[in-house]
C-alpha positions as CSV (number, residue, x, y, z in Angstrom):
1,X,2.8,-16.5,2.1
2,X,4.9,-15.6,-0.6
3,X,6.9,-12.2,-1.3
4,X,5.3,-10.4,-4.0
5,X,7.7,-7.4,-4.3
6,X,6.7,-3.7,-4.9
7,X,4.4,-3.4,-7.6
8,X,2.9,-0.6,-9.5
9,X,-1.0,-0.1,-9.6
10,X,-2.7,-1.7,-12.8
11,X,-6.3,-3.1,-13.7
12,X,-9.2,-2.4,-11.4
13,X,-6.9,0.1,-8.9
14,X,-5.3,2.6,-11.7
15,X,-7.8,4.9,-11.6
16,X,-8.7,4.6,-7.5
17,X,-4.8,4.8,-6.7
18,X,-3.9,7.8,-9.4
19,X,-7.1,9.7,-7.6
20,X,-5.7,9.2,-3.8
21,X,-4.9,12.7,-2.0
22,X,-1.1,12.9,-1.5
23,X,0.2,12.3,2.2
24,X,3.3,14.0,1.0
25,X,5.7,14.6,-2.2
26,X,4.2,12.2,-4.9
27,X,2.8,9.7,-1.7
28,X,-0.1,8.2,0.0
29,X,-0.2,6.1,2.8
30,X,-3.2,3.7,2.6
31,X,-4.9,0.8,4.5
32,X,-4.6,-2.3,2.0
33,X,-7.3,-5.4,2.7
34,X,-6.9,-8.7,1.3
35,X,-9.1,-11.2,-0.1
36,X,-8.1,-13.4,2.7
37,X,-8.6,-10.7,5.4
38,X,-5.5,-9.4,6.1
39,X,-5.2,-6.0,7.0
40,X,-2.3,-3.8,6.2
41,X,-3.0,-0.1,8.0
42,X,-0.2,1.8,7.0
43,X,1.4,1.0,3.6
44,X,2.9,3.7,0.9
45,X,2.3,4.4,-2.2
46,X,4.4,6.4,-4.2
47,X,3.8,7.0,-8.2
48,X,1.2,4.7,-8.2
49,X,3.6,1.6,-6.8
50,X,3.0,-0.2,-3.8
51,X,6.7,0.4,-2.4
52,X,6.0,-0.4,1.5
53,X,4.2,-1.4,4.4
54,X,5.3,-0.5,7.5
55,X,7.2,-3.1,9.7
56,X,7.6,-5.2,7.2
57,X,10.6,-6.2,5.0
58,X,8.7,-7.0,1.6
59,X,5.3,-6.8,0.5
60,X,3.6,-10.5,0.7
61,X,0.8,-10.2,-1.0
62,X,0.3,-9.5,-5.2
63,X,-1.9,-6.4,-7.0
64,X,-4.8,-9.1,-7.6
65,X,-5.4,-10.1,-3.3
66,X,-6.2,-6.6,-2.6
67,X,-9.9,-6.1,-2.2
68,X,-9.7,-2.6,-0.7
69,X,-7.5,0.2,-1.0
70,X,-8.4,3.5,1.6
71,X,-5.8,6.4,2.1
72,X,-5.4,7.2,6.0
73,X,-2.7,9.2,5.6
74,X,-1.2,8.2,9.1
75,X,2.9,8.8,8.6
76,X,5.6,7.0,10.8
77,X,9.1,7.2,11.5
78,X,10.8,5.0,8.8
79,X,13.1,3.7,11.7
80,X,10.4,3.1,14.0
81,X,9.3,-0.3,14.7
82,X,5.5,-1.0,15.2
């Protein structure tokens, strides 16, 4: 698994991700499915960037892996592990 990074929304997901309702200031959190299955149920967006997913310390996966993108809005404490 490599470490993609934060990333900001191109291609297919502009238009889907500059659409989402806001969680908060300028943010959405969203559930994020991959290609391969993976499941990521709470990760931010902010701007249109990918910028985290909770519990984790980087986001491993690229823009072009994600086969669904689905705003749950479901906030956590930043400090609070899962």
């Amino acid at each position: 698994m490599r470490a993609a990074g934060n990333f900001q929304f191109s291609g297919k997901w502009h238009e889907l991700v500059r659409n989402l309702p806001e969680t908060g200031m300028d943010y959405t959190i969203v559930r994020i499915v991959l290609n391969d299955g993976r499941r990521f149920d709470q990760a931010m967006i902010d701007s249109g960037r990918l910028v985290r997913i909770r519990g984790l310390p980087c986001i491993p996966f690229s823009e072009e892996e994600v086969v669904e993108i689905a705003a749950t809005h479901e906030k956590w404490k930043w400090n609070e592990k899962p």
